[in-house]
N, C-alpha and C positions, 0 to 999 in steps of 0.2 A: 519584383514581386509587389503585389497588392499592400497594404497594410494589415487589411484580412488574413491575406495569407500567413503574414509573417506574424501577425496574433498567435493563428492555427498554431504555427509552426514553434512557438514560443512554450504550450501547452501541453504539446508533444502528443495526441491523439494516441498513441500506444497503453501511452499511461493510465486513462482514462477506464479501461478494464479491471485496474489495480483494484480501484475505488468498486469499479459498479458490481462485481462479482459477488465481494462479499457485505457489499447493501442491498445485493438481490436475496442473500440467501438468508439475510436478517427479516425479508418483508417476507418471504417462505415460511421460517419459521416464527411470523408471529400472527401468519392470518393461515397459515395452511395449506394452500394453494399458490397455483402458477404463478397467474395475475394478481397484484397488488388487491386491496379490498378498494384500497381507494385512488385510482387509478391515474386521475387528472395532478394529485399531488405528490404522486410517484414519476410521473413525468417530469415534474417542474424540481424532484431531489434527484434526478438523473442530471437533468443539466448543470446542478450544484454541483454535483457530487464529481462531474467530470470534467468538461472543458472548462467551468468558471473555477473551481478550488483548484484544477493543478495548473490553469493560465497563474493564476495569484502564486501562488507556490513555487511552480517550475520561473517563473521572471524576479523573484526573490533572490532563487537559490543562484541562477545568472548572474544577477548581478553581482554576488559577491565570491563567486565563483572562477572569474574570469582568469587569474591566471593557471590555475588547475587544469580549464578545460579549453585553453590552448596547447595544450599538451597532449591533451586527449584523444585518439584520435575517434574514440564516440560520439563528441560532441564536436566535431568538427565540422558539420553542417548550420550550426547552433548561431540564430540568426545575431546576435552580441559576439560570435566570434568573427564571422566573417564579414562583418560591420556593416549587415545590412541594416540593423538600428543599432541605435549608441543607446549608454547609459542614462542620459536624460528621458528619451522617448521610453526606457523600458521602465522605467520608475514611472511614469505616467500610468503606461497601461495598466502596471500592478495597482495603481489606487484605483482608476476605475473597475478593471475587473473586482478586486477586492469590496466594493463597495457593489460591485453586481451582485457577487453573492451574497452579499447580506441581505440585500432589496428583495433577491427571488426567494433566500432561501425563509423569508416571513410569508411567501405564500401557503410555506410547507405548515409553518406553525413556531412559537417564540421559542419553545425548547429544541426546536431544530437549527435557530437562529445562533442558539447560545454553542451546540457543536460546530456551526459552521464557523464564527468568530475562533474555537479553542484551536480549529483546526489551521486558520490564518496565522494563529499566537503560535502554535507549535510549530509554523512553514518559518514564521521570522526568528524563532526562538534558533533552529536548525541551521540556519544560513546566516545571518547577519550578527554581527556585533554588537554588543560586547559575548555573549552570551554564544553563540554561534555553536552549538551541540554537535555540529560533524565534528568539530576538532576536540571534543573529548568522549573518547574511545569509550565503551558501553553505552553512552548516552546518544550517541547515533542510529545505534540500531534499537534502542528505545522508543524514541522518539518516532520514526519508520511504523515501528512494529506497532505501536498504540496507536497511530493511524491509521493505518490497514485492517489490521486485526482486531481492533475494539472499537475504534471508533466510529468506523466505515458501517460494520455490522448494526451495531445501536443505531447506526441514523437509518435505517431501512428498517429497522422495527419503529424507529419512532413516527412513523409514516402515521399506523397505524394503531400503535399500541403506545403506553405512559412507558418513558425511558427505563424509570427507574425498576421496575417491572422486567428488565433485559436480565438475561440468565448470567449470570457469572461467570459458570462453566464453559458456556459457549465461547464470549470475551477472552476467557485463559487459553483458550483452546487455539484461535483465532491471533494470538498475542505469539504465541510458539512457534506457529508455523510461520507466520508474518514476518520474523524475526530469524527464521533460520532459514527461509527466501532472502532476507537482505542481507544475512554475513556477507556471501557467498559475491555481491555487486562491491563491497569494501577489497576486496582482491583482485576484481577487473580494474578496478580504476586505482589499484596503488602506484604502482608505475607515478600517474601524473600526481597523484597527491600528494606522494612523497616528494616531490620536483617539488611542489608549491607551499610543501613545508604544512599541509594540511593532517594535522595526527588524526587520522581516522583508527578504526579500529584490527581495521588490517595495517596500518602502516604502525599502531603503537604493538601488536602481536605477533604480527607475521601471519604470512600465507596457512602456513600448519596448525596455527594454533586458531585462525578463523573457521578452516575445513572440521575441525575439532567439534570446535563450537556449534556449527551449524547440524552435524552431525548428530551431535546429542538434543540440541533442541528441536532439531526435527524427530527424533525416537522416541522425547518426551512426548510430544502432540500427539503422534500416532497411541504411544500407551495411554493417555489420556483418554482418546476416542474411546478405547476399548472400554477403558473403567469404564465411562459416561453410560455408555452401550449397556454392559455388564448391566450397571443399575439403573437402566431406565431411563436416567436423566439427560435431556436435550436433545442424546444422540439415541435415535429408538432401536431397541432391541434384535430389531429384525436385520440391523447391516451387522449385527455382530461375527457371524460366519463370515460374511463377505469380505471384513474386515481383518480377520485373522489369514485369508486367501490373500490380500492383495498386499497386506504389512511386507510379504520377506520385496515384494516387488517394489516397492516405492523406497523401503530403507535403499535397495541396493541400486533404483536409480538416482537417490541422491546422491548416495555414498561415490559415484560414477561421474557423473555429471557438472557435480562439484568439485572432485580432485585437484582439475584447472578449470577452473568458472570462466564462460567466457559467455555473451548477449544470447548467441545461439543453443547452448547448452542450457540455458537457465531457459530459455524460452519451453527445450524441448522436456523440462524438467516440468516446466505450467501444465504441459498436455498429459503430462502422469498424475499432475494433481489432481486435475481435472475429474480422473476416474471416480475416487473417494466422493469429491463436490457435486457431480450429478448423481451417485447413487445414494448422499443424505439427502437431497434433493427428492428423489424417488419416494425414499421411505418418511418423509414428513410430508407430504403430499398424498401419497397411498394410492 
């Protein structure tokens, strides 16, 4: 393979939607509309946001990852496993990429620059030494969840609008589900983590008490919605029906899907979310 490729491949292209989803539905709700207001610098925080932050990220989290996900058999395509590039070339890439994003993400604007650096700080804080946050159980899925769920969101309003300006509500909202999407990947991969002696938060709780967890924070979010709804705020009025309709159906396909979490299952649990995600979509657009 190309070097190109094996970049690509480093990056993981899947993951890329984690990010762009809910920075799409941050620039939604803060211009109103489909299309960004400002179009050309929402282009150039898509490319941040996807291939350059989770190339930085995902070649971090490799590197110091390595004997976990030899065990793995998820990441057993994983260009550092099957030694298409060594540990020196991938320390490479990550300064450049990492230094990619910084460069583009000033096109966006300086307070975009400063999410993009927290979110670098929070990819090494995760994975590397000393500090390394997968191996202390709640702060894994912390760290996840404020990526996703709060930080992802504010940088697609800040496209457009002053960060600080960014709803609260929406961030907490955004933080819940974020977080009860990642239990559920701590129990796909116990197996090897435990092999590698990595205390994640499945491996310091076990399987029942992760299903638990996720369970409840996913019920939080959803009641959340409702309040939000209920009063006005973030979440507009008008999905409140639609919302009390579609609750008993997403409690009980997570509650399902997650029993034994497995790539497939989580995947098909995204296309349930999805419901909810296009029709707040709907109702802030109008």
């Amino acid at each position: 393979m190309t070097a190109a490729t094996l970049v690509v491949a480093v990056s993981r292209p899947w993951f890329w939607p984690v990010s762009w989803v809910p920075a799409y539905l941050g620039t939604v709700l803060a211009d109103g509309r489909w299309l960004p207001a400002d179009l050309p610098r929402a282009l150039v925080a898509l490319l941040v946001l996807g291939p350059l932050v989770w190339g930085a990220v995902l070649a971090q989290n490799d590197l110091h990852d390595l004997a976990s996900d030899r065990a793995n058999p998820r990441k057993a395509t994983a260009p550092l496993v099957t030694g298409a590039v060594n540990e020196t070339t991938l320390r490479s890439w990550y300064r450049r990429i990492a230094l990619a994003c910084l460069v583009a993400a000033l096109l966006v604007g300086p307070l975009f620059v400063l999410g993009v650096a927290g979110v670098l700080l929070l990819g090494w804080a995760y994975s590397a030494p000393p500090l390394r946050l997968k191996t202390r159980p709640g702060w894994d899925v912390t760290v996840n969840a404020l990526v996703v769920g709060v930080v992802s969101p504010a940088a697609g309003w800040s496209i457009t609008r002053d960060p600080w300006d960014f709803p609260w509500q929406f961030g907490l909202i955004g933080l819940l589900f974020a977080a009860a999407l990642y239990v559920p990947t701590t129990v796909t991969d116990l197996p090897a983590d435990e092999g590698a002696g990595d205390n994640t938060f499945a491996v310091r709780f076990g399987a029942r008490a992760a299903y638990v967890t996720g369970l409840t924070l996913w019920a939080a979010a959803l009641v959340l919605c409702v309040a939000c709804a209920a009063a006005d705020v973030v979440v507009p009025r008008s999905t409140l029906t639609g919302q009390l309709v579609t609750i008993p159906v997403l409690l009980t396909a997570y509650a399902i899907l997650t029993r034994r979490p497995s790539i497939p299952r989580l995947a098909v649990l995204s296309l349930f979310f999805a419901i909810p995600t296009v029709g707040y979509a709907l109702a802030i657009v109008g």
